[in-house]
VEXSEDREN-704689 format. One record per residue (C-alpha): x, z, y. Coordinates in steps of 0.5 Angstrom, whole numbers, padded with zeros to 4 digits, always signed. Example, Ala and Ser with C-alpha at 12.3 -4.5 7.8 and 13.67 -1.06 7.14 Angstrom:
<recs>
+0025+0016-0009;+0027+0014-0002;
</recs>
This chain:
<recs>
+0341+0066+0071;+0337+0069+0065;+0335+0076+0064;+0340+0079+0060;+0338+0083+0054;+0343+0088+0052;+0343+0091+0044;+0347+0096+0043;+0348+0098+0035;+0354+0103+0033;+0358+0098+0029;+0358+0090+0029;+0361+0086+0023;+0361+0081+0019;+0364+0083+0013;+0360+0089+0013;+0353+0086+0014;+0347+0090+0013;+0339+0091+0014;+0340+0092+0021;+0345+0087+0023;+0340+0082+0020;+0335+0084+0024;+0338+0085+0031;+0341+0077+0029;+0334+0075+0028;+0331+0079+0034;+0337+0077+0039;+0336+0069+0037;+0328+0070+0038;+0330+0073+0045;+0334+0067+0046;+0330+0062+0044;+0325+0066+0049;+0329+0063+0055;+0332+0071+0055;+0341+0071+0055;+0342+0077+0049;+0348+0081+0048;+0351+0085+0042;+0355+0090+0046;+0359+0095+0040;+0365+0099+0039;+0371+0096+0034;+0368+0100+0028;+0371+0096+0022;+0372+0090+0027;+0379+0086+0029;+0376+0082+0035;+0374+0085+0042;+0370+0079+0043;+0366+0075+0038;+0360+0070+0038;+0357+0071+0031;+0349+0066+0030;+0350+0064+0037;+0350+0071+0041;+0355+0074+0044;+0358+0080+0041;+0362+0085+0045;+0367+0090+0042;+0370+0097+0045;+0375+0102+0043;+0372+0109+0040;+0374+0115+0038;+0371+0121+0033;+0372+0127+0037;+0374+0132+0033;+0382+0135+0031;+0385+0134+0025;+0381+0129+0022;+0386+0124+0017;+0386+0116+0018;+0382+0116+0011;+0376+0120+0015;+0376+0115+0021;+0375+0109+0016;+0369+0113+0012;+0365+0114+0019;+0367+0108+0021;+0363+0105+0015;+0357+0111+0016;+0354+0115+0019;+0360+0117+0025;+0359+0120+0031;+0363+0115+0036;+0365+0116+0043;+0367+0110+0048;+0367+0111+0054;+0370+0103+0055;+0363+0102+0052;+0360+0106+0058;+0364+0102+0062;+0362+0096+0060;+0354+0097+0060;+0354+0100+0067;+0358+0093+0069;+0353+0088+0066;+0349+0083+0071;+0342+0082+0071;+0341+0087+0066;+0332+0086+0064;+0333+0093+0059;+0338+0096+0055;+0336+0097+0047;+0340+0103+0043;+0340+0101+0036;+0344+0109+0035;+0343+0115+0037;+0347+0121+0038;+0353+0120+0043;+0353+0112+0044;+0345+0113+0044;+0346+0117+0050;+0351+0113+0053;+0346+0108+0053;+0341+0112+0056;+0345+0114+0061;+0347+0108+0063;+0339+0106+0062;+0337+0112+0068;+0344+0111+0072;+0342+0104+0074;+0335+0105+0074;+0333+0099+0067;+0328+0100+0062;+0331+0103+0055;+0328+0102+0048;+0331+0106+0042;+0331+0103+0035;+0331+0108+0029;+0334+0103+0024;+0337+0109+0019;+0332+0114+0020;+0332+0121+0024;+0326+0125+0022;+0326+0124+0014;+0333+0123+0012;+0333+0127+0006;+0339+0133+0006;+0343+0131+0001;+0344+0125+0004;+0345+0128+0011;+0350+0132+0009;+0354+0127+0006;+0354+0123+0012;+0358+0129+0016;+0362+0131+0010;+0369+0128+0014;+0367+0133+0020;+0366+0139+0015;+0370+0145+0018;+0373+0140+0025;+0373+0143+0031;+0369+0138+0035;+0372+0137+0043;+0367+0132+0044;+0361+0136+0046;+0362+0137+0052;+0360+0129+0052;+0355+0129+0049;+0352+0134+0054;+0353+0130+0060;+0350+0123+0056;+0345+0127+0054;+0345+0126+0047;+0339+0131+0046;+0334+0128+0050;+0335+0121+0048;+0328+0120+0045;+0325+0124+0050;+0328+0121+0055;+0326+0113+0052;+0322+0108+0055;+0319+0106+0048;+0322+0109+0041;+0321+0104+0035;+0320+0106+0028;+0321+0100+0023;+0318+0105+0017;+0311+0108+0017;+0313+0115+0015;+0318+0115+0020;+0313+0113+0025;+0308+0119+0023;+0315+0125+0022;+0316+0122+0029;+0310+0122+0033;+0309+0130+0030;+0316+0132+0032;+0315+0128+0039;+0312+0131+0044;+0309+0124+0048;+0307+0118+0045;+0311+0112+0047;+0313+0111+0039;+0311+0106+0036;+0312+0101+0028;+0315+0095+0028;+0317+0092+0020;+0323+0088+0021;+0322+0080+0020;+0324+0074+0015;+0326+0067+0016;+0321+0066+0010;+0322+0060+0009;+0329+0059+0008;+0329+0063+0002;+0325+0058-0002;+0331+0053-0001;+0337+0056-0005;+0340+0054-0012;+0340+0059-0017;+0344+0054-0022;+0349+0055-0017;+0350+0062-0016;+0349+0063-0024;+0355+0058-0025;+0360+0061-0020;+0359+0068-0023;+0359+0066-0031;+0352+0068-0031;+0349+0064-0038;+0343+0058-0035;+0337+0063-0039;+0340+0070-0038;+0335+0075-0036;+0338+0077-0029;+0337+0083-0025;+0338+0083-0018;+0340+0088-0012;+0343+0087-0005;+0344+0092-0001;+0350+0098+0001;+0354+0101-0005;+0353+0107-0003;+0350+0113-0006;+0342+0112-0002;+0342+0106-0005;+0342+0109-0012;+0345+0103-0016;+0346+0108-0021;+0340+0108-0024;+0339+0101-0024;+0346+0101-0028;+0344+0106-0033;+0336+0103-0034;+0340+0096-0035;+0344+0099-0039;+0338+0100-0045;+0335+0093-0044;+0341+0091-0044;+0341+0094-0052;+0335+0090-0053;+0338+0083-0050;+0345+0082-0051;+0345+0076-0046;+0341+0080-0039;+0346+0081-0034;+0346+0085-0028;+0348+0083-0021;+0349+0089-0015;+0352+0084-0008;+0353+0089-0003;+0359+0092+0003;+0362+0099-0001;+0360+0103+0005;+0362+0110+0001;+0368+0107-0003;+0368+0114-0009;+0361+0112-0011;+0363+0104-0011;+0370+0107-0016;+0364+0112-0020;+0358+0106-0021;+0366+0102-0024;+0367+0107-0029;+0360+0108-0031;+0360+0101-0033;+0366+0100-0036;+0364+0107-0040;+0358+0103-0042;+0362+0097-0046;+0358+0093-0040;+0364+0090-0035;+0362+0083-0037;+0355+0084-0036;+0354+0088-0029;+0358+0084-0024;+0359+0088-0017;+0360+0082-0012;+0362+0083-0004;+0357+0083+0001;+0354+0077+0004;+0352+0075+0011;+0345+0073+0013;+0347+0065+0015;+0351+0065+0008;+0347+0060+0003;+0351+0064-0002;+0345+0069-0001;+0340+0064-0002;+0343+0062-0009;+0343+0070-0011;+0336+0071-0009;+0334+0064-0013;+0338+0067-0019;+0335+0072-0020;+0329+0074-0025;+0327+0080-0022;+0329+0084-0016;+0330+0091-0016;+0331+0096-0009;+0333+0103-0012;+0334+0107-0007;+0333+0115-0005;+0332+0114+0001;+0329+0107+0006;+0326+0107+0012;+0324+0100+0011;+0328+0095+0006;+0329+0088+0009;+0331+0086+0002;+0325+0086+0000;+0322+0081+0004;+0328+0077+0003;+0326+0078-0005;+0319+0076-0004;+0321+0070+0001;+0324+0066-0005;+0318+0069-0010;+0321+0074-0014;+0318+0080-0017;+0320+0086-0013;+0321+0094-0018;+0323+0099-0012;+0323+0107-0012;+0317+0110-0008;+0319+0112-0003;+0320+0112+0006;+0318+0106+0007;+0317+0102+0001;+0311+0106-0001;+0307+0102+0005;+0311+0096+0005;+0309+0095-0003;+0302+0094-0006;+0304+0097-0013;+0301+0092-0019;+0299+0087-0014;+0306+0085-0010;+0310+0089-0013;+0312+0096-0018;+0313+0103-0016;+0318+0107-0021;+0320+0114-0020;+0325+0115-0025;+0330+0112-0030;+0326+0111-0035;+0320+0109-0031;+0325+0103-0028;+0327+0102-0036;+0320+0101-0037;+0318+0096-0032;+0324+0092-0033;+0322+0091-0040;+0315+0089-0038;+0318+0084-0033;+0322+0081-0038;+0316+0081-0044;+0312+0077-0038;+0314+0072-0035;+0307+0070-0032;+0307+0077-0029;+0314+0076-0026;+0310+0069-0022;+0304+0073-0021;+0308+0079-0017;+0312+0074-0014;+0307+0069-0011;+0303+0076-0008;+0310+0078-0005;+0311+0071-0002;+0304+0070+0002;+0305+0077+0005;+0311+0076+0007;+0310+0068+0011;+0304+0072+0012;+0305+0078+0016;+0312+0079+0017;+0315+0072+0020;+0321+0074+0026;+0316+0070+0031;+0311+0074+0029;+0315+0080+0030;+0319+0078+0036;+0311+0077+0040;+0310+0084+0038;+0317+0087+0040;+0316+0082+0047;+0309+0087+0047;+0313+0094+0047;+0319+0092+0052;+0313+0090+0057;+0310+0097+0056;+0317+0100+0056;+0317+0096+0063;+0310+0099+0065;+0313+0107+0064;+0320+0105+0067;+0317+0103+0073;+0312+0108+0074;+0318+0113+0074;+0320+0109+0080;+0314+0107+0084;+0318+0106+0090;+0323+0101+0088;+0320+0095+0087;+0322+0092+0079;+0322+0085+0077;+0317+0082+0071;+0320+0077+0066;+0315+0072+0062;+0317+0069+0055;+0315+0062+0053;+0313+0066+0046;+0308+0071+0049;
</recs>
């Protein structure tokens, strides 16, 4: 029987689709193209299904709850959306049950992240931690919005946070993956060993080359020859789509056929309703279109990227931004704020642009839109760096390199007990 994988995010839908299960789909797909048997174990965080195959992995759901008295159906559903510190002990259950387990990968922290540990170190696997979101360089605006549905809530829950451990789970870890340089660099400082390590998401590249832009601009009442500026990602108050609205919203003066597209799931609903309102008080409701989020493997997410002129990712806070490889995959010009881990995923001037502010981003829009050669030349650049440095094969080689070294301290722990090695056809 093949080894089996086990991946463990805090929720896993397709309706709210994002970066990260983007990636742990491509990871787990790779793994089984490799001769590996992945797993998605989850809770039922915004789902309806307790068992799912989603791209050909398995995933399973279990019941959860939020520790804490007094909190209202309204503040469950926003820490389902984000950023909740969920307790699921039918998810223990269900790790400690798995057969032929080679390694448990935590993709949460907190007290899931613990459970997996404890899971990991009851029966003697190797454990690998992810920090997809970011731990060390979260701003604390952003923290602070995360945890404002438990503000002033007796939290009942702490005695299980002890006992899995939750505190130690990076210390405890056999290997800690950073998708971001700066998270790697906060990490290694705060950390007191050197099992961390950076590992950028991946892309398909070649699959972004073939959507049809005609098609998604028909769909949505997007004139042919408009100027269209593009962002996907969560509608959500760190991803700062209201920058993006106000710095359209001068170009948009100058070009009376521009338009805005702005795909995502609404992770934080009140800033969804605030972008709505700040469009219709800028006249600007048939030219900015706030569209649903959409799956990885929808080819309406190819159409979208095809259909853009320009790209833009303008958020506050980003360990990574996969968005921007899916961008540059299908040879768009990518404007993205300076910051986390966009400042050394982007070559400013010769792959993409920096902005730093509302009237930087309105002036790098107005170049792109004055130079279309300028749009082509930083397209082509963001296009060779992504088929050349960020392939999903490639990153699956190096992530199979970091599970064999989380083996090697694994099995060092346990010298007397002998542990089974795995090969892949891949490495």
């Amino acid at each position: 029987m093949a080894a089996r994988i086990i991946h463990v995010p805090r929720r896993f839908v397709s309706h709210e689709w994002g970066g990260t299960e983007t990636v742990i789909t491509e990871i787990a797909r790779q793994q089984k193209q490799a001769g590996f048997e992945p797993r998605i174990i989850t809770s039922m965080a915004l789902a309806h299904e307790a068992h799912e195959i989603i791209q050909g992995i398995e995933v399973q759901r279990h019941r959860h709850c939020y520790p804490f008295f007094g909190l209202t159906d309204a503040e469950k559903a926003a820490l389902d959306k984000k950023g909740g510190n969920l307790l699921s002990l039918p998810l223990f259950g269900a790790l400690m049950r798995e057969q032929d387990v080679r390694l448990f990968h935590a993709h949460s922290l907190k007290r899931l992240g613990g459970m997996v540990a404890t899971a990991a170190r009851l029966r003697r696997k190797p454990l690998v931690v992810s920090l997809h979101g970011g731990v060390f360089d979260v701003p604390a605006e952003e923290m602070q919005t995360m945890i404002q549905p438990i503000s002033g809530k007796f939290e009942w829950g702490r005695l299980f946070g002890a006992v899995f451990r939750s505190r130690q789970l990076l210390d405890d870890a056999d290997m800690i993956i950073c998708v971001g340089q700066s998270e790697l660099e906060a990490a290694q400082k705060k950390l007191q060993h050197n099992r961390i390590d950076y590992l950028p998401n991946g892309v398909e590249s070649h699959r972004f080359t073939q959507g049809e832009g005609a098609r998604f601009r028909a769909a949505h009442g997007i004139p042919q020859d408009a100027f269209l500026v593009m962002n996907i990602s969560r509608i959500d108050a760190q991803k700062n789509q209201m920058v993006l609205v106000n710095a359209f919203s001068d170009l948009a003066k100058e070009d009376a056929s521009a338009h805005l597209v702005l795909i995502g799931p609404e992770t934080q609903p009140d800033y969804a309703a605030k972008l709505r309102a700040r469009i219709a008080e800028l006249g600007l409701a048939t030219r900015i279109h706030l569209l649903p989020g959409l799956r990885n493997d929808d080819p309406a997410l190819l159409d979208a990227y095809q259909a853009c002129n320009v790209f833009v990712l303008p958020s506050m806070h980003e360990p990574f931004g996969i968005v921007v490889l899916e961008a540059w995959s299908a040879g768009k010009p990518v404007i993205a704020s300076h910051v986390g881990g966009l400042k050394t995923l982007i070559n400013h001037q010769r792959d993409g642009l920096f902005f730093h502010d509302e009237a930087d981003l309105t002036a790098a829009l107005r170049e792109l839109k004055a130079h279309p050669e300028r749009c082509l030349a930083l397209g082509q650049a963001g296009q060779m760096e992504a088929r050349t440095h960020y392939d999903w094969k490639r990153i699956h080689q190096r992530l199979e390199t970091l599970y064999q070294q989380a083996e090697e301290h694994h099995n060092g722990r346990y010298r007397s007990v002998s542990a089974p090695t795995y090969s892949t056809r891949h490495v």
